[in-house]
C-alpha positions as CSV (number, residue, x, y, z in Angstrom):
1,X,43.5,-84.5,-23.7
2,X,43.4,-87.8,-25.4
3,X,46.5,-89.5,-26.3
4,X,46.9,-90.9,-30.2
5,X,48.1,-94.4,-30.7
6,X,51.3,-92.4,-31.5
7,X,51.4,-91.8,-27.2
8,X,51.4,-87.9,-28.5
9,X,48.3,-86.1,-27.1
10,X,45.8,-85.0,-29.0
11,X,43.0,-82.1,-28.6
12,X,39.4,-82.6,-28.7
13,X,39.1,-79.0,-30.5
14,X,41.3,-79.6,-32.2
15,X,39.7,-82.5,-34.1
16,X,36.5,-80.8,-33.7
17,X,37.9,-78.1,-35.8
18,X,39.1,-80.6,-38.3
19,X,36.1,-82.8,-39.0
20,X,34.2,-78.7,-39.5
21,X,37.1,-77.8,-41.9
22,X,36.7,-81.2,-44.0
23,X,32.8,-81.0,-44.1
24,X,32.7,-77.3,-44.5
25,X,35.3,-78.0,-48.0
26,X,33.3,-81.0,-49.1
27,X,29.9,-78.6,-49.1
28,X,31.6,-75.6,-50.8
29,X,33.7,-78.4,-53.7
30,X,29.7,-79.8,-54.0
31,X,29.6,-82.8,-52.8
32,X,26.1,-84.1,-51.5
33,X,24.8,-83.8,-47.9
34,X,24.3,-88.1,-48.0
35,X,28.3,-88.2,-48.8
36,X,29.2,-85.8,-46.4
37,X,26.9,-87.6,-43.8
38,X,28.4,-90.6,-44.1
39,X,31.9,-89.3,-44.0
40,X,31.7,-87.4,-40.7
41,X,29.2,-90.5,-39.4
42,X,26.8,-88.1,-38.5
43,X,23.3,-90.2,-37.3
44,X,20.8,-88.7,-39.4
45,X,21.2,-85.7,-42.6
46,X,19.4,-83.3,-40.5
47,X,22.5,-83.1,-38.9
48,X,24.7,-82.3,-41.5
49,X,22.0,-79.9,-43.1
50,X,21.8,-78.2,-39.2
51,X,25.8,-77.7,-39.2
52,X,26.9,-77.3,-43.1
53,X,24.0,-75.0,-44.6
């Protein structure tokens, strides 16, 4: 586990699980793959399109 600047520990999966939740809610409200890139900081679109379609 990670510790937050907090000193509380945080989980990997769980953040993992976050970032999926927020893309996967951007995609289904619309938004466009270049915002939702950018958001998550993924490298390239082909891998949001891989993960969110």
């Amino acid at each position: 586990m990670k510790k937050h600047e907090s000193g509380k520990h945080t989980s990997s999966t769980a953040t993992r699980r976050f970032r999926h939740s927020f893309g996967t809610l951007l995609k289904a409200n619309g938004e466009d793959v270049k915002t939702v890139q950018e958001l998550l900081r993924h490298a390239n679109s082909r891998i949001t399109l891989d993960v969110y379609t």
